[in-house]
C-alpha positions in Angstrom: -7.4 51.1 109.8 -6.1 51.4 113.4 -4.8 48.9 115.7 -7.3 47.6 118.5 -4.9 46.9 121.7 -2.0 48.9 123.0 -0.5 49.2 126.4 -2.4 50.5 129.8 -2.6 54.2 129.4 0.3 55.4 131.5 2.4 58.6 130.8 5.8 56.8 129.1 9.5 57.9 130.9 11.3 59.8 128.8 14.7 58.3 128.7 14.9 56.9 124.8 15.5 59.9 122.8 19.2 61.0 122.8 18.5 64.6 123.4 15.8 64.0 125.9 17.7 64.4 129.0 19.4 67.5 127.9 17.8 70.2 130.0 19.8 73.6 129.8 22.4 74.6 127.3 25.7 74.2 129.4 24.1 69.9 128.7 23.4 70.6 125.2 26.8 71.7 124.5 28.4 69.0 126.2 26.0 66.7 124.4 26.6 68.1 121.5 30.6 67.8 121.8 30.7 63.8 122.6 28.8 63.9 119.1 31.4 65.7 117.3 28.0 67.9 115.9 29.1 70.2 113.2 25.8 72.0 112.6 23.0 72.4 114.2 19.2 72.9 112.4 17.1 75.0 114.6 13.8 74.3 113.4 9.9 76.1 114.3 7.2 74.4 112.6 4.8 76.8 110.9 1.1 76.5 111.1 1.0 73.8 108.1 3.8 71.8 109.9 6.5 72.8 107.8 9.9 73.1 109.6 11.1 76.6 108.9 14.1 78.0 110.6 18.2 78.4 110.0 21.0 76.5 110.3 23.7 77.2 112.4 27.5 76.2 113.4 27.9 74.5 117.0 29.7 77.3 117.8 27.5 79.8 116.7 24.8 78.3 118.2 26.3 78.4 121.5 26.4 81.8 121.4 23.8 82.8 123.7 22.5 85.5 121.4 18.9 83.8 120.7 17.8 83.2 117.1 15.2 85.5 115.2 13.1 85.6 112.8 10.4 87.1 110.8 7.0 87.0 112.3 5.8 86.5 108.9 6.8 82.9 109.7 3.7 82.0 111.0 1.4 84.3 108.8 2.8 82.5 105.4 0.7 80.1 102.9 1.6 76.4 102.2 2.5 78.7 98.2 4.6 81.0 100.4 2.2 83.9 100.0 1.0 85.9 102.7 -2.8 86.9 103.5 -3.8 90.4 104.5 -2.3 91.3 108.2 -4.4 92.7 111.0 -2.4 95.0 113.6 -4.9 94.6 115.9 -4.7 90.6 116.2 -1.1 90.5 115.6 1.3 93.8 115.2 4.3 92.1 114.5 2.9 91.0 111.0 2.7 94.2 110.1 5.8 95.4 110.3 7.4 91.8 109.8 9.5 92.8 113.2 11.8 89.5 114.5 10.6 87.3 117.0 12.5 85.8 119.4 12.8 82.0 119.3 14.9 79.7 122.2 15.6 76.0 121.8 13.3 73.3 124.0 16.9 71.0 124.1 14.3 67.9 125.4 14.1 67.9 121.5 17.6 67.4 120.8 18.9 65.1 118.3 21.3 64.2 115.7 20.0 64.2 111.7 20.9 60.6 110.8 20.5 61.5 106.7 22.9 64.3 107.2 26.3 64.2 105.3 28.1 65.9 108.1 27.4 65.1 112.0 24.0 67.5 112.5 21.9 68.0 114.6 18.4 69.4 115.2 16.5 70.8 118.0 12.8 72.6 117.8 12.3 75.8 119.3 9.3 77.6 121.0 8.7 81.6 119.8 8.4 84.5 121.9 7.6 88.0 121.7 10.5 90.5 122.6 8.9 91.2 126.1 9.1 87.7 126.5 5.2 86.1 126.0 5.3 83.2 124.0 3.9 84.3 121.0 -0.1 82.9 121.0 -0.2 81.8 117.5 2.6 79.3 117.4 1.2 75.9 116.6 3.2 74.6 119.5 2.0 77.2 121.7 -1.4 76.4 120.9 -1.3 72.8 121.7 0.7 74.0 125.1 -2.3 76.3 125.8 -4.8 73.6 125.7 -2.7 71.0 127.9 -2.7 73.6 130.5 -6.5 73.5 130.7 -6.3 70.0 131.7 -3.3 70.2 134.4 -5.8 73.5 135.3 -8.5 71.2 136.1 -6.4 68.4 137.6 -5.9 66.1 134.7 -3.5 65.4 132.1 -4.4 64.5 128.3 -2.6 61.3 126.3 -2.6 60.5 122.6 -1.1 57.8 120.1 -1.3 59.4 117.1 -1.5 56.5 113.6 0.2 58.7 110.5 -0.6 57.5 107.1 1.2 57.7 104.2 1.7 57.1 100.5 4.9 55.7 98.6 4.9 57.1 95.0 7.5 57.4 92.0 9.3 60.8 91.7 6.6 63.1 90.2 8.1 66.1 88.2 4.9 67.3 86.6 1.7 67.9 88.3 -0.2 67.5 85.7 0.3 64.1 85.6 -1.5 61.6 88.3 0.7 60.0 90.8 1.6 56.1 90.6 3.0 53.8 93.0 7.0 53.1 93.1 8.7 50.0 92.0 9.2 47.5 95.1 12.5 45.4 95.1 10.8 42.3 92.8 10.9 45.1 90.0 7.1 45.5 89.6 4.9 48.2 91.3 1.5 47.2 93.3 -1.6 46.8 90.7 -3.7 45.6 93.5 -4.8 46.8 97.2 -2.4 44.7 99.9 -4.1 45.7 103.4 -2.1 44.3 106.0 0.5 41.9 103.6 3.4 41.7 104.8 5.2 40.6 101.3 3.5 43.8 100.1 5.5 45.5 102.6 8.5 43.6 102.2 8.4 44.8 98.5 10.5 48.1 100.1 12.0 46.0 103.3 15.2 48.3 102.4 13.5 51.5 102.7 11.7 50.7 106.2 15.2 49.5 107.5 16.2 52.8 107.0 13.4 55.0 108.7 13.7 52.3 111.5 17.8 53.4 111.7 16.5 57.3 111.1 14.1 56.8 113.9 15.9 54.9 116.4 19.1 57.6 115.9 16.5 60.4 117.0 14.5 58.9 119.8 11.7 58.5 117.8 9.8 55.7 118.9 7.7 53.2 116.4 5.0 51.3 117.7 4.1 49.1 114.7 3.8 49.2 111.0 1.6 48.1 108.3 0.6 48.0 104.8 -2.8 50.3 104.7 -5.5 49.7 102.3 -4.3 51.7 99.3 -1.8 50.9 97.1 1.7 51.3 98.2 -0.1 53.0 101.5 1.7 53.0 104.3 0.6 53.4 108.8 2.9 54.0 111.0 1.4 53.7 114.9 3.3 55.7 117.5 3.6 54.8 121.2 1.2 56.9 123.3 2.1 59.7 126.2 2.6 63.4 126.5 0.9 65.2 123.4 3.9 67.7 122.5 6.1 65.0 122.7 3.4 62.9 120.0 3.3 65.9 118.6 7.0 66.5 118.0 7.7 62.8 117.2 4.8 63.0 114.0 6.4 66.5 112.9 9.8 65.2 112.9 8.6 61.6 111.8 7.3 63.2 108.2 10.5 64.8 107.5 12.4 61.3 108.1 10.1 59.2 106.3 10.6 61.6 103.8 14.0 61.9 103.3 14.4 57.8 103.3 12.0 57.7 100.9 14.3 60.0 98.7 17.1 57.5 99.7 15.3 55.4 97.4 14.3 56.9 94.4 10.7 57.5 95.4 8.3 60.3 97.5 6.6 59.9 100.4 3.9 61.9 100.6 0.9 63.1 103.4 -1.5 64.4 101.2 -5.0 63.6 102.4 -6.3 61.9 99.1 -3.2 61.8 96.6 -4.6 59.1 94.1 -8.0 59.9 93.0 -9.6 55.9 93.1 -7.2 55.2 96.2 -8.5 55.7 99.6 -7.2 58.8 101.5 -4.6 59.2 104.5 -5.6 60.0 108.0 -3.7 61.0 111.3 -5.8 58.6 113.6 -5.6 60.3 117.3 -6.2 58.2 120.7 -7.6 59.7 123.9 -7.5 59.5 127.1 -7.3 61.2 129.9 -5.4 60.3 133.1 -5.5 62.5 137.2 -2.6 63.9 137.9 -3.0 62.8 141.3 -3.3 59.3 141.1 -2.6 58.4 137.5 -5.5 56.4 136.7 -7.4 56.8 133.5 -10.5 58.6 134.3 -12.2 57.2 131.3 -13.2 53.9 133.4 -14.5 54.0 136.9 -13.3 52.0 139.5 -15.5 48.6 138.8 -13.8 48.6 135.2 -16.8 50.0 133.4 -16.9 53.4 131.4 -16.9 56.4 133.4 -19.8 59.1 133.2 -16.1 61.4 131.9 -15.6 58.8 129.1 -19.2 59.7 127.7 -18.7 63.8 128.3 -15.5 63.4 126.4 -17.0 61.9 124.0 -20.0 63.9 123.7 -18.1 66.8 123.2 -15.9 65.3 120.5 -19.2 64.9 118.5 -20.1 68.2 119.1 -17.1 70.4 118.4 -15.1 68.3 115.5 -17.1 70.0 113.0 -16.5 72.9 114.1 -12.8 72.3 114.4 -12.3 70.4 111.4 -10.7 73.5 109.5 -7.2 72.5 111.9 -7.6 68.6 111.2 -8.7 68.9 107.4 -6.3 72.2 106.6 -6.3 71.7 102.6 -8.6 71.6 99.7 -7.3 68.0 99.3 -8.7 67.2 102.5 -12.0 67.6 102.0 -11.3 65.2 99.0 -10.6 62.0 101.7 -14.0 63.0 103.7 -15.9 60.0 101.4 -18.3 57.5 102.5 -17.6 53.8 101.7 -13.4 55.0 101.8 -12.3 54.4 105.2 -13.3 57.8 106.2 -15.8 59.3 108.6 -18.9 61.0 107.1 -20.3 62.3 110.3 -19.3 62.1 114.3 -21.3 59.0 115.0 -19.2 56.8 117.8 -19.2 53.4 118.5 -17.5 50.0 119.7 -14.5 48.9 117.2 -16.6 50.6 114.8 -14.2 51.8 111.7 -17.3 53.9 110.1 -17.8 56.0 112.8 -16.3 59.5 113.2 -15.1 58.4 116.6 -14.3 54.5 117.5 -14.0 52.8 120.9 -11.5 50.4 120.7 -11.6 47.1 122.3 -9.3 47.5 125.5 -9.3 46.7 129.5 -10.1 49.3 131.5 -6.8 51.0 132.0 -6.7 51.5 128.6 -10.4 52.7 127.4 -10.1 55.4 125.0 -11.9 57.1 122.1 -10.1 57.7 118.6 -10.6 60.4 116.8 -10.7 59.3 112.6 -11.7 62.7 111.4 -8.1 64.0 111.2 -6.1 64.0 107.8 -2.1 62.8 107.4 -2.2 66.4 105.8 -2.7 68.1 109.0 -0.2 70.2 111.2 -0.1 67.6 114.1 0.2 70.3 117.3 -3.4 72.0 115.7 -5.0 68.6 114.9 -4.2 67.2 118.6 -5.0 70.8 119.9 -8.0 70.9 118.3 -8.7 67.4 119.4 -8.1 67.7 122.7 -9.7 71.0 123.4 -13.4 69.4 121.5 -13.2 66.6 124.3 -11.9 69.4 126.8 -15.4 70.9 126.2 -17.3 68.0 126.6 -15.3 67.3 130.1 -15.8 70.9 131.6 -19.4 71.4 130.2 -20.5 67.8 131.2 -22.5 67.0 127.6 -24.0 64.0 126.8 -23.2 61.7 123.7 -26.0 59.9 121.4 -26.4 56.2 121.5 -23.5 54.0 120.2 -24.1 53.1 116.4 -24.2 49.4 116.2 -24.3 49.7 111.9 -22.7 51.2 109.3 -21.8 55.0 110.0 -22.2 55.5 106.3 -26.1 55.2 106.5 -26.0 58.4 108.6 -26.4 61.6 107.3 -22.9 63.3 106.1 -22.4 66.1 109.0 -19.0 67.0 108.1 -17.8 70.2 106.3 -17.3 70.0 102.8 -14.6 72.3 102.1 -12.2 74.4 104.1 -14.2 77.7 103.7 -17.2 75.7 105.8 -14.8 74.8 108.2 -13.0 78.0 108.6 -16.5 79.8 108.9 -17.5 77.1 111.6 -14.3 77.5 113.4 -14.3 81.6 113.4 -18.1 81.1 114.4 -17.5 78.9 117.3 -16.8 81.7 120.5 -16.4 78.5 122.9 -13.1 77.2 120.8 -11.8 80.9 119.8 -11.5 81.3 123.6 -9.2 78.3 123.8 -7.3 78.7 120.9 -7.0 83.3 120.6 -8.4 85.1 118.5 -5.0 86.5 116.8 -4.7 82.7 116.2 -7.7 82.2 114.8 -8.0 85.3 112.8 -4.5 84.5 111.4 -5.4 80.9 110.6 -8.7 82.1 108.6 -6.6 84.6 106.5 -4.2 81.9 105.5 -6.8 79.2 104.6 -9.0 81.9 102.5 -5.5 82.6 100.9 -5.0 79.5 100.1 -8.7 79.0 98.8 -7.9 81.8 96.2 -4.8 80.2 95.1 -6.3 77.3 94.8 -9.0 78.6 92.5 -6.8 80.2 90.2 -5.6 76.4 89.1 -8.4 75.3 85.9 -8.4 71.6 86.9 -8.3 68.5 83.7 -12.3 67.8 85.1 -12.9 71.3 83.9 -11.5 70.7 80.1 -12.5 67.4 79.9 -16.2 68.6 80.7 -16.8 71.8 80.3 -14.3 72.6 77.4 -16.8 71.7 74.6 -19.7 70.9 76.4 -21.1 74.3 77.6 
């Protein structure tokens, strides 16, 4: 579910996040020294969106000798295991040679669950000649935001980030269940939008609210989704890095107040089997970066001919780019009719069964959400992806298909079914391995087939309770 009204599409200032001001390292340091800041985590998020990275005295860190690390980094498996390396798309895998990785201070900020006064601070990779290494996921995402300041415009988002709250889960082979709220009991029963439902862990959201606020992380609004003990958090909209780096960093702090608590948060796509699955909603738009209107609605207020291109090539291309918005086996699990998921990339007007929903705004404010994306993903490739689908509808001036005005469920199911589909669709797809690299895709493709094989290595409880005495 997604909220319906925000704020006229503007591109927010910048000045809430403690570290945002910090522009060189000579600020950083002083910055850093009104903080008393002990340590410093200097994190890289790898292509599933886990932080990887070291951690490193102030002093240390101040050093000017950059950090490095393995090129592996971006070549490794949600297991940790690494798919066969091609020299010819990327020759530092081979050899697992260091990269070369500097801090983007903007993203400076203290780590509020940290015992001692920490910090962290996201960095961007490069290669030792000094290119930014093309398969970073934040490099990606950069990439594609160039297109649009290339062409005179500049993308916005608001990305909505499910989630599940579950009791500590030390065996797999056991289902997940839904933690104990503060009356004692755990939900039994779905509680979309109640507010004593999410009262039930009041404690809990005071703390990711202190965790947020201490890192510039800004909330928009909160709700109790439609599964049990299932969680939305809506984030403010502007630049998509900075969405991008507020959903990365907002996992690990949802996470680690959740541990505060005796329970798990978790992003998996579809983590409880008769419980509906977690997206990462993403709202469009697009504003000129010469006058700063939204060029979604033309000057009368109505939609803009741009508003149905962008559209058109969102319907066209999210299948095709599904593989970075549905990354998992899992995700493919959420991808359900009748679940609060998309089926196929029908559009329509404050239509929640379409692949793509209009929501009811004023003109300023007209954009296009994209509900194909899981809570699972990598934000930087989901909005990368996203972006660069309507990017292609823009530049290649493609026209959508009449609005559905019904159910998006009676529609045919358009969507890949598994990751292998949409891994063949994406490597398949010349228009979107332009944008994205070849080295990236060819990377991303050897560490989703990886991940297949791992996967099919697991026999599942379906397959003994079927199969075992049956066949």
């Amino acid at each position: 579910m997604s909220e319906s009204n925000r704020d006229p599409v503007t591109l927010p200032v910048s000045a809430t996040n403690p570290g945002r001001g910090v522009a060189n390292s000579e600020e950083a340091r002083r910055w850093c020294r009104e903080r008393a800041i002990e340590d410093i985590e200097c994190i890289v998020p790898d292509q599933a969106g886990v932080a990887r990275g070291k951690l490193m005295p102030t002093g240390k860190f101040f050093d000017d000798k950059p950090m490095t690390l393995p090129a592996a980094i971006f070549t490794q498996t949600i297991t940790g295991d690494y798919p066969d390396r091609d020299e010819e798309e990327y020759a530092e895998s081979i050899t697992d040679g260091d990269l070369i990785f500097r801090p983007d201070f903007s993203t400076l900020a203290v780590v509020p669950w940290a015992s001692d006064p920490t910090a962290h601070v996201i960095h961007n990779a490069y290669h030792r000649d000094g290119r930014p290494v093309e398969v970073s996921p934040r490099r990606v995402l950069q990439q594609v935001i160039q297109l649009y300041n290339d062409a005179g415009i500049q993308p916005v988002v608001a990305p909505e980030l499910e989630f599940y709250l579950v009791k500590p889960n030390l065996d797999p082979d056991y289902p997940l269940e839904p933690p104990v709220g503060r009356s004692g009991r755990t939900e039994r029963a779905r509680q979309a939008y109640s507010i004593s439902a999410v009262n039930e862990f009041e404690a809990l959201f005071d703390d990711i609210y202190e965790f947020s606020e201490a890192q510039g992380l800004e909330i928009d609004t909160l709700a109790h989704e439609a599964g049990t003990a299932q969680m939305e958090i809506n984030l403010r909209h502007g630049d998509p890095v900075e969405l991008a780096d507020q959903v990365f960093l907002f996992k690990r702090t949802i996470r680690e107040a959740a541990l505060r608590h005796q329970m798990y948060a978790t992003f998996m796509a579809k983590p409880i089997a008769a419980e509906p699955g977690s997206a990462m909603h993403i709202h469009h738009s697009v504003v000129s970066l010469e006058t700063g209107d939204n060029i979604f609605s033309t000057s009368d207020g109505g939609a803009s001919k741009e508003f149905l291109n962008y559209i058109a090539g969102l319907q066209t291309y999210i299948p095709r780019a599904m593989a970075m918005m549905a990354p998992f086996v899992n995700s493919y699990r959420r991808i359900t009719p009748h679940t609060s998921a998309p089926i196929n990339m029908r559009w329509g007007y404050d239509n929640r069964t379409v692949g793509l929903r209009v929501p009811l705004s004023d003109p300023a404010a007209r954009r296009v959400e994209n509900r194909v994306p899981s809570s699972d993903a990598n934000p930087y490739l989901a909005i990368a992806a996203s972006l660069a689908c309507g990017y292609l509808g823009l530049v290649n001036k493609l026209e959508p298909d009449e609005p559905a005005t019904g159910t998006g469920y009676d529609a045919p199911f358009t969507l890949p079914r598994s990751i292998l589909d949409a891994v063949q669709l994406l490597e398949n797809t010349p228009e979107l391995v332009e944008i994205f690299g070849s080295a990236f895709v060819s990377i991303y493709r050897g560490i989703k087939e990886t991940e297949y094989e791992t996967f099919m290595g697991v026999i599942s409880p379906w397959e003994r309770e079927y199969l075992l005495l049956s066949v």
